[in-house]
N, C-alpha and C positions, 0 to 999 in steps of 0.2 A: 851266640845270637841272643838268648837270653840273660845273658850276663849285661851285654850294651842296651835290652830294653831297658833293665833294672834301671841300668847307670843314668841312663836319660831320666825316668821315671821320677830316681829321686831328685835330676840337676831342674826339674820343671817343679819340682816343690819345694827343693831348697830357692832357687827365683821367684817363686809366689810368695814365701814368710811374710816377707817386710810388706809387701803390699795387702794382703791380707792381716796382718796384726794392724797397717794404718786405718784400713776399714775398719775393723774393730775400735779400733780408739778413736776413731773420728765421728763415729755412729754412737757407741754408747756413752763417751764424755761429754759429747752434743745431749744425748737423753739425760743424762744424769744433773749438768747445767740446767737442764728445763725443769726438771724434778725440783732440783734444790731453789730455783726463781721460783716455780709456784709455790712453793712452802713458806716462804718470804713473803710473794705477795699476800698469801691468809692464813699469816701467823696466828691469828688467834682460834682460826679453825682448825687447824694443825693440832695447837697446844689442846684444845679444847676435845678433839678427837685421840691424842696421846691421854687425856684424863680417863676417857671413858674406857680405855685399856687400862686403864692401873698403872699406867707409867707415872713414877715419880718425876717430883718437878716437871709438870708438862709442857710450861714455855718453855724452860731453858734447855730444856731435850729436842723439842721443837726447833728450836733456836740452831740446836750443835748440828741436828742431821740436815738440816737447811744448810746452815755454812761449808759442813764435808760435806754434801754432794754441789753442789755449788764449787767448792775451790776445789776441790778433791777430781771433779769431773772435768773444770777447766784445765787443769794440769795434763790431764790425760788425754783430754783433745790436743794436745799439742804436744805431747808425747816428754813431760818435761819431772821428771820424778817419778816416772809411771809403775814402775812397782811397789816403790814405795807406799803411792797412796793409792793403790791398786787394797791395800789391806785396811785401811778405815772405808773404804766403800765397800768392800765385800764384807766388813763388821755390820754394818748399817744395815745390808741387806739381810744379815744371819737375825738381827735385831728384829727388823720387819717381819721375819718368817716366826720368828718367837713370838710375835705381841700380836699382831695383825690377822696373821695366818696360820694361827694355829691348830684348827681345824685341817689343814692339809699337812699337816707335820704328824698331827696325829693317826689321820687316815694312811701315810706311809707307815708308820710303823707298827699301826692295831691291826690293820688289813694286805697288809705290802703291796698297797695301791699307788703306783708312784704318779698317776695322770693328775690329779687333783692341783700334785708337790709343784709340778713341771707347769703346769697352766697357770702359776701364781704371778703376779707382775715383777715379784723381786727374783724369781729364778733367772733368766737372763741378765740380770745388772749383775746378780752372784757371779753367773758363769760368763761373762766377760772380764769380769775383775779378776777371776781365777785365771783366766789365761792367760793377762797381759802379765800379770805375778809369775804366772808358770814361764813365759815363753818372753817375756819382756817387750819393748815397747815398735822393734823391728829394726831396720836401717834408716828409715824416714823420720825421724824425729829427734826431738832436741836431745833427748838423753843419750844417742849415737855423735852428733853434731858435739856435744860439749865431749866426750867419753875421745873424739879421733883428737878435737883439738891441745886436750890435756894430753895427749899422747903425743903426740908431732911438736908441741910446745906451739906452733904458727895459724895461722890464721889459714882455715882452707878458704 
C-alpha cells in the first residue's frame, strides 16, 4: 500500500517537471526581457548608476547586461539554449549582488542574517536561472523539440 502511494507520488511529479520548469521559463525570461528593455531604454541612467558603484567602463557594462538579459532572457522564454545561457544570467545576477547589493551580502555573512540576501531583486532571477541550469529547460521547449528531432533524424 505504501509502496503504490509512493509510486503515484513520484508519477505526479515526474508529470508536473516539464510544465512547471515552462512556468519558470516563461515567467522569468519574460522578467529578465523586461529587465534588459528597460536598461536600453535609459542607457545613460544605467551607465551613469554603474559609475556611482565603481563599475568600470560604465556604459559598456551597461550596454553588456542590457544585451544578456535582453537576449539571454529571450532564449529562455522560449526554452532555446536554456542552460546554456541560464549561466551568463545567473553571472549578471552574482554581478548585481556584488555591486548593488552589497549590503545584504554582507549582512549574510557578518550576522548569518539570510532575510535581507533573499528580499533582494536579483535573488530570484539567480534562483530561476539556477534551476533551469540544474533541471533544464523541461519537455515543452525548443531545446526538447531540436534534442528528439536530431534524434529521429525527421520532422515530428
Amino acid at each position: 500500500m505504501l509502496k503504490k502511494l509512493c509510486e503515484g507520488v513520484k508519477c505526479a511529479g515526474q508529470f508536473l517537471q516539464s510544465p512547471l520548469l515552462l512556468v519558470i521559463r516563461l515567467y522569468w525570461g519574460y522578467q529578465f526581457v523586461l529587465s534588459g528593455y528597460g536598461k536600453f531604454q535609459h542607457l545613460s541612467d544605467v551607465a551613469g548608476f554603474f559609475q556611482t558603484l565603481g563599475i568600470p567602463m560604465p556604459y559598456l557594462n551597461a550596454l553588456f547586461a542590457a544585451s544578456t538579459e535582453f537576449a539571454c532572457g529571450a532564449l529562455l522564454f522560449v526554452g532555446l539554449f536554456s542552460r546554456i545561457v541560464s549561466i551568463p544570467l545567473f553571472c549578471v545576477m552574482v554581478v548585481a549582488y556584488a555591486t548593488a547589493h552589497t549590503a545584504s551580502l554582507v549582512t549574510l555573512f557578518t550576522t548569518f542574517d539570510p532575510d535581507p540576501f533573499f528580499h533582494e531583486g536579483p535573488f530570484l532571477f539567480a534562483y530561476a536561472s539556477l534551476l533551469v541550469f540544474c533541471f533544464g529547460p523541461g519537455k515543452i521547449s525548443l531545446d526538447y523539440l531540436v534534442s528528439a528531432v536530431r534524434k529521429t533524424k525527421e520532422m515530428p
